[in-house]
N, C-alpha and C positions, 0 to 999 in steps of 0.2 A: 490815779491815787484818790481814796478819801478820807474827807474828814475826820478822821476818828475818834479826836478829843469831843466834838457833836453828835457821834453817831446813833449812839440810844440816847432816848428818853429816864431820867433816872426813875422817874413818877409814871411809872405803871398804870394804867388804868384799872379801876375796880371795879370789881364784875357788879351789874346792874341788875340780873334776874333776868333780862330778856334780849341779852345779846345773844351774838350768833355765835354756834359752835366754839366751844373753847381752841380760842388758836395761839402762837405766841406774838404777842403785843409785836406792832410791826415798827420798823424804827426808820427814820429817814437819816441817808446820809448824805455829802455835799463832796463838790469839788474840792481839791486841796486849799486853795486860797480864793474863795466864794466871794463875789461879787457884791455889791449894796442889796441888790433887791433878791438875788439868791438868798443872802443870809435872811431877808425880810418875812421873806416864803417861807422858807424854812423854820422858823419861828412858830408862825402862825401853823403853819402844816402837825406842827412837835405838839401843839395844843389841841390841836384837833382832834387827832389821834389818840388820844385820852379819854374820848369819848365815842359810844357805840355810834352814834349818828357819825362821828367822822370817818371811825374804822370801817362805817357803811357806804359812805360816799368814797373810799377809798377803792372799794371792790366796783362800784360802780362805773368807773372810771373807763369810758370806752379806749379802744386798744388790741388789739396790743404794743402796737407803735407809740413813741414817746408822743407825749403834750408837749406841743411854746406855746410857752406866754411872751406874747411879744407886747413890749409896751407901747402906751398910746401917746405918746409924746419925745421920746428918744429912741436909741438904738437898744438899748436894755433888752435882752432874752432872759429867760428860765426854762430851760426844756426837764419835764416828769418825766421819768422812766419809774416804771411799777419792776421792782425786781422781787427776788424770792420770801425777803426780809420787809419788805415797804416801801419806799420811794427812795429815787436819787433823785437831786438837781443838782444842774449842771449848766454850762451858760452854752454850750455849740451847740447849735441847732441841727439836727439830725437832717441829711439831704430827705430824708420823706419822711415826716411826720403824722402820726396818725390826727392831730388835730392843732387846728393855729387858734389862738384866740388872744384879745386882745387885753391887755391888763393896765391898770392907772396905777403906775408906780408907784403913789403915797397913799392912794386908800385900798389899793389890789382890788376894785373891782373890776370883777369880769365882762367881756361883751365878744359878740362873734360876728361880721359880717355874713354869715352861716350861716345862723341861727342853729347852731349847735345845739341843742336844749339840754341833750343829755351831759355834754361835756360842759356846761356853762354852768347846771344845776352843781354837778359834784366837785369840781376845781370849786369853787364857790365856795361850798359847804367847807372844804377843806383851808381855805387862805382867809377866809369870814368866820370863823367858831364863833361859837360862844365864851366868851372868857373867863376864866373861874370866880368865883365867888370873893369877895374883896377882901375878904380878912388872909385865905393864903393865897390870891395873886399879891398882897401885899408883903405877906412874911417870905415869898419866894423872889423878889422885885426886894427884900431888903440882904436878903442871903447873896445875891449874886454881884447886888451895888457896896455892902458893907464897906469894904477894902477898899473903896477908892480914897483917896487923901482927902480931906476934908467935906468926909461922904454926915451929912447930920441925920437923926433921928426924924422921920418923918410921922407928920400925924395927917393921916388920911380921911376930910368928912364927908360921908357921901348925902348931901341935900335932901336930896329926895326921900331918902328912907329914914337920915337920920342917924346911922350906924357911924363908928369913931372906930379910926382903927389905929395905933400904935404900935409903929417898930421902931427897932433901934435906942438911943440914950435920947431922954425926953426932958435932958438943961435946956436947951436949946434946940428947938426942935422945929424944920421945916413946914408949915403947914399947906396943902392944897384942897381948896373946897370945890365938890363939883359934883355930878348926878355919878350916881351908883356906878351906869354903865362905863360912862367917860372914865372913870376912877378907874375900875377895872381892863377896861384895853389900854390904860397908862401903863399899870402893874403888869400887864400880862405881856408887854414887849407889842402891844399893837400901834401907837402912836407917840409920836414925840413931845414932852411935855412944853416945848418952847412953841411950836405949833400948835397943839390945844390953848393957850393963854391966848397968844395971836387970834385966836378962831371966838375968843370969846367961853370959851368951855370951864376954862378955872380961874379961879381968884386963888392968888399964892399970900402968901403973908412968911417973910422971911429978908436974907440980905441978899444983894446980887452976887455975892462970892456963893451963896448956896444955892441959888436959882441957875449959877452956874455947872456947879459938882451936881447937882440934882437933874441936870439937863443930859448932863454927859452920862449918868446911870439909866436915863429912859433909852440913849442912844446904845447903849451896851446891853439895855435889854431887848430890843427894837432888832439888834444885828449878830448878836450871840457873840461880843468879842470879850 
């Protein structure tokens, strides 16, 4: 069985001038009831592919046997299968897989006792993107948190550039200050915002009941639930 409530991407990607042949946008789907670091993948995989460099590391993808990601610290799988639409993950590791590699659960960086290059370059590209631009990783990071129970209006400053971004009702409104990039892999479902404060990355300014509901929204964005 799959996912199918995750199956496509609703945000299409837009043709760029220099992508490769018009094909239809490929979509990842997942096992029925996906793991922590399945959904995590998958996340990150969904953003990728939004983009021609991921759509291009997609094809690149040696094969035709599935990929594991075996994690570097637990028992955690992810095994890619390329099917006719884009990718599946799924946690049972195939008895011969076309490539093992080795994954950090919390930051999905790659590595291969192998030295794979080719499959270390394009899994890589594909679970690392680039994360969109702040102002709609923000508006899509408030679309999918809005409905939680005492979800507040966030105001997002990113330091470095200086950009202010506003979602949601701004009475009372969550604040996190932090570099452009950090802001954006917050919004875009790449890391946890209780984990970035710990790392030192943002300075919040709001109550703990909202550092709370605002924690459980990065985690919803982070897992696709």
């Amino acid at each position: 069985m799959t996912d199918t409530r995750a199956a496509a991407d609703p945000r299409p990607p837009v043709p760029d001038g220099i992508d490769e042949p018009l094909r239809p946008a490929p979509t990842v789907t997942t096992e029925a009831d996906p793991t922590p670091i399945v959904r995590a993948v998958a996340t990150r995989i969904r953003v990728a592919l939004r983009s021609a460099g991921g759509r291009g590391a997609l094809y690149r993808l040696p094969g035709p046997g599935p990929i594991v990601l075996r994690s570097s610290v637990d028992t955690q799988r992810v095994t890619l299968t390329r099917t006719a639409e884009g990718l599946h993950l799924d946690t049972p590791a195939p008895a011969t897989p076309a490539t093992t590699l080795d994954v950090d659960p919390f930051a999905l960086t790659v590595s291969s006792a192998n030295a794979d290059a080719l499959a270390i370059e394009a899994v890589s590209a594909l679970v690392n993107p680039e994360p969109p631009a702040l102002a709609a990783a923000g508006r899509e990071f408030w679309a999918l948190s809005a409905s939680l129970p005492g979800m507040p209006g966030l105001v997002l400053h990113a330091l470095d550039t200086g950009e202010v971004v506003r979602v949601g009702p701004q009475e009372r409104p969550y604040e996190i200050h932090g570099s452009d990039l950090d802001l954006r892999r917050l919004t875009a479902g790449f890391d946890w915002l209780v984990h970035s404060v710990r790392a030192g990355r943002f300075a919040v300014d709001g109550t703990h009941r909202q550092l709370s509901v605002v924690t459980g929204a990065s985690m919803k964005a982070v897992y696709d639930v």
